[in-house]
N, C-alpha and C positions, 0 to 999 in steps of 0.2 A: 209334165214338168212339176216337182216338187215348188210348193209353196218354201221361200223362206221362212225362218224363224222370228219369229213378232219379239224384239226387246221393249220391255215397257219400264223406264226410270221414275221413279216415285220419291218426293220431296213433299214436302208443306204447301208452298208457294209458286212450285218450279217457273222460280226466279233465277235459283241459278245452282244448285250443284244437280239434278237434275237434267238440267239445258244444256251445262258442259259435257255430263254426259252422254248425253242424247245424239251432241256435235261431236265428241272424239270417238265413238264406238263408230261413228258415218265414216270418219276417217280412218280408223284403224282396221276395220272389220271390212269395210269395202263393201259388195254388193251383198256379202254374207247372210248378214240380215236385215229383216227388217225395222227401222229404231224410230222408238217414240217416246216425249217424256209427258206427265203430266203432276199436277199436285192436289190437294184434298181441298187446297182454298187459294186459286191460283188470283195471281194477283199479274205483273207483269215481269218480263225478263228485264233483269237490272243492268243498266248500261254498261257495270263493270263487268258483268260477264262476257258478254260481246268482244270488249276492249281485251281480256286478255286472252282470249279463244284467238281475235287476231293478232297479237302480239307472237301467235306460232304460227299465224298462216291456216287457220281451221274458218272455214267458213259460214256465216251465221245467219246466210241469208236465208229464209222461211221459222226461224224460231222465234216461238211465240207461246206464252203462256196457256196451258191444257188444263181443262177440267179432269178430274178421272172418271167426270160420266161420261165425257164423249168416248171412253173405250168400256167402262166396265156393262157387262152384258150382252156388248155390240161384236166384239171382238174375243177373238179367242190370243191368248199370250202365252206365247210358249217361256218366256223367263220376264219375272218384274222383278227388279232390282230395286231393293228401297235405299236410298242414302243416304236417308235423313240420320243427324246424330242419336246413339244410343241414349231413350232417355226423355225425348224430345216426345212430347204430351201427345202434339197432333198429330206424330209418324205415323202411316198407313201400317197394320198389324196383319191383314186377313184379306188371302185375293185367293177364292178358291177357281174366280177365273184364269190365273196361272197355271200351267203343268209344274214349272220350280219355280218357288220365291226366295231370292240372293238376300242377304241383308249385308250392307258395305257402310257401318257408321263412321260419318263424317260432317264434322261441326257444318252447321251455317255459317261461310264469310261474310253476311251481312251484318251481325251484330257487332258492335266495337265495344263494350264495354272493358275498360280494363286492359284492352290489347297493346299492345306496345309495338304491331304491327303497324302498317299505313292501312288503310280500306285494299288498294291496289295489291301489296305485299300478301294480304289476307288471300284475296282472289288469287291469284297466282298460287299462293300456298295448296288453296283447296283443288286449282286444275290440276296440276300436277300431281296429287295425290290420285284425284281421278282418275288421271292417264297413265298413270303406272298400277293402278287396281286395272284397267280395261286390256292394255296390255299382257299381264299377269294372266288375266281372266281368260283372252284369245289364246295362250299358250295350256291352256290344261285340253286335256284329251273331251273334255262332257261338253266346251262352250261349241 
């Protein structure tokens, strides 16, 4: 039996555009692969994530803030997907433990400066962006 493919989501914090990814590639990909998210300075999963993952019916039960040393060197990863915004100081740059590294820039919903979003608005904003990049992503012939 072939090994599934190892997805690894890369964030800062994987607080949460990370985590949502981590949750809708489980849902959309199905037993496809295998999915995991981590960040360079993981802090915890932010409530609003959770809340809007269920506000679709995606389930949140086992996520939980990752280091990226619990995979780097432990693990082989066949695609790490970074998400973090273009630009963004602490983005992970270099994972030669990847066979492909995806780059998908997409602000952080946690910041509010200046936004004229709600916090919740923000989140939603950035799931749905997510799930139409993972969707997108399962329709190309290479995912």
């Amino acid at each position: 039996m072939t090994a599934r493919p190892r997805v690894l989501f890369l964030c800062t914090h994987n607080a949460a555009r990370s985590q949502m990814a981590e949750a809708l590639l489980r849902r959309h990909g199905g037993d496809r692969f295998e999915v995991v998210s981590a960040g360079l300075e993981p802090t915890q999963v932010h409530p609003l994530t959770h809340e809007v993952l269920a506000e679709i019916g995606v389930d949140t039960t086992g996520l939980r803030a990752k280091g990226l040393k619990e995979f780097f060197g432990r693990t082989s990863v066949h695609y790490a997907i970074v998400v973090c915004a273009e630009g963004e100081e602490s983005c992970p740059r270099l994972y030669p433990f990847a066979n492909r590294t995806l780059f998908w820039p997409i602000e952080d919903p946690a910041p509010d400066e200046g936004s004229t979003q709600s916090p919740v608005e923000r989140f939603r904003s950035t799931r749905d962006q997510i799930d139409g990049r993972i969707r997108a992503w399962l329709e190309e012939p290479s995912a």
